[in-house]
C-alpha positions as a Python dict, from the first residue, in 0.01 Angstrom:
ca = {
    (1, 'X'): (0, 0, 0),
    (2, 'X'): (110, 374, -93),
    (3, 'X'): (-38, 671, -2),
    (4, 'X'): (-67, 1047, -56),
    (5, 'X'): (-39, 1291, 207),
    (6, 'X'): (-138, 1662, 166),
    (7, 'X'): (27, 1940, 395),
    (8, 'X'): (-201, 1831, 731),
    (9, 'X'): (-107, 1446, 710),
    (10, 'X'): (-443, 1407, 613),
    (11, 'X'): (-456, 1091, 298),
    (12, 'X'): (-578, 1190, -3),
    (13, 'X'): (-502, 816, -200),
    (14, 'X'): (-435, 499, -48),
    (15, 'X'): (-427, 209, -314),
    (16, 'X'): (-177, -95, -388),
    (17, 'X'): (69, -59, -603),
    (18, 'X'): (34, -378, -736),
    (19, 'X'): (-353, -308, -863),
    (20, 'X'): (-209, -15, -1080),
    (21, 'X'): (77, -165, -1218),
    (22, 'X'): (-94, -476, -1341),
    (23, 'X'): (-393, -250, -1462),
    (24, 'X'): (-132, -88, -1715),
    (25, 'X'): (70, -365, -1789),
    (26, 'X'): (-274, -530, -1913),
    (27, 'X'): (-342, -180, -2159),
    (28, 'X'): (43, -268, -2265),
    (29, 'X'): (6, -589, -2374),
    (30, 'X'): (-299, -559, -2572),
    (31, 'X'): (-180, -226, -2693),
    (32, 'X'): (132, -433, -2793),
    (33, 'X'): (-62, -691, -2953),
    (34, 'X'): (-262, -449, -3129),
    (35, 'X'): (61, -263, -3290),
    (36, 'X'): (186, -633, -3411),
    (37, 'X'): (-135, -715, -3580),
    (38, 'X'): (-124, -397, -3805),
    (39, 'X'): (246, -454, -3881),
    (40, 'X'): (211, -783, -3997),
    (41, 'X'): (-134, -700, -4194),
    (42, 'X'): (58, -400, -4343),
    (43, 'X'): (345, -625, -4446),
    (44, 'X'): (136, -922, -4612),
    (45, 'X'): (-65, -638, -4815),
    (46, 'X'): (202, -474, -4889),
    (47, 'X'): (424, -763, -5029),
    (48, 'X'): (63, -888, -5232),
    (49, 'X'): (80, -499, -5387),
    (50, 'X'): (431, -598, -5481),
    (51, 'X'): (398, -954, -5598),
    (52, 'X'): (96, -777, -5825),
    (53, 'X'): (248, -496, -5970),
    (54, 'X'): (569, -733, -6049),
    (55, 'X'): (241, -944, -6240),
    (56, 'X'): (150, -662, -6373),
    (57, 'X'): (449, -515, -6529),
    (58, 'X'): (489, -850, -6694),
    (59, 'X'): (926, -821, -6661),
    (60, 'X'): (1124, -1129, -6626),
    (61, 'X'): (1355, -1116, -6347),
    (62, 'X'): (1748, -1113, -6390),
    (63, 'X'): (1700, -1477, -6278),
    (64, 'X'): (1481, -1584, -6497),
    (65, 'X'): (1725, -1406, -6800),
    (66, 'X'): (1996, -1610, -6674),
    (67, 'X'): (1820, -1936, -6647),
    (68, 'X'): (1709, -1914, -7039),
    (69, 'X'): (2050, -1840, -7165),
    (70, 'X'): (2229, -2147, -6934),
}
């Protein structure tokens, strides 16, 4: 327990420290979780944009080239 005096010594919070530091680390780790979702949903649409527009253009890779000619 913790608590918060004013100037007369009269408490003005008295709570567990423990209640307030699991409340946040619960808004962390679904704030974390939250932030990893839209990174990896970013990436896989990103990277189908990509794969597309690769489609799309219709270019053979260097790869590719180099397999014809060997």
């Amino acid at each position: 327990m913790y608590s918060i005096k004013d100037a007369n010594g009269t408490v003005i919070v008295n709570s567990p420290m423990c209640k307030e530091y699991n409340s946040e680390l619960g808004k962390i780790l679904w704030l974390t979780l939250a932030v990893t979702v839209v990174i990896v949903v970013v990436n896989i649409v990103l990277e189908m944009v990509v794969h597309n527009l690769v489609e799309w253009v219709g270019q053979d890779t260097i790869g590719n080239q180099r397999a014809f000619i060997v």
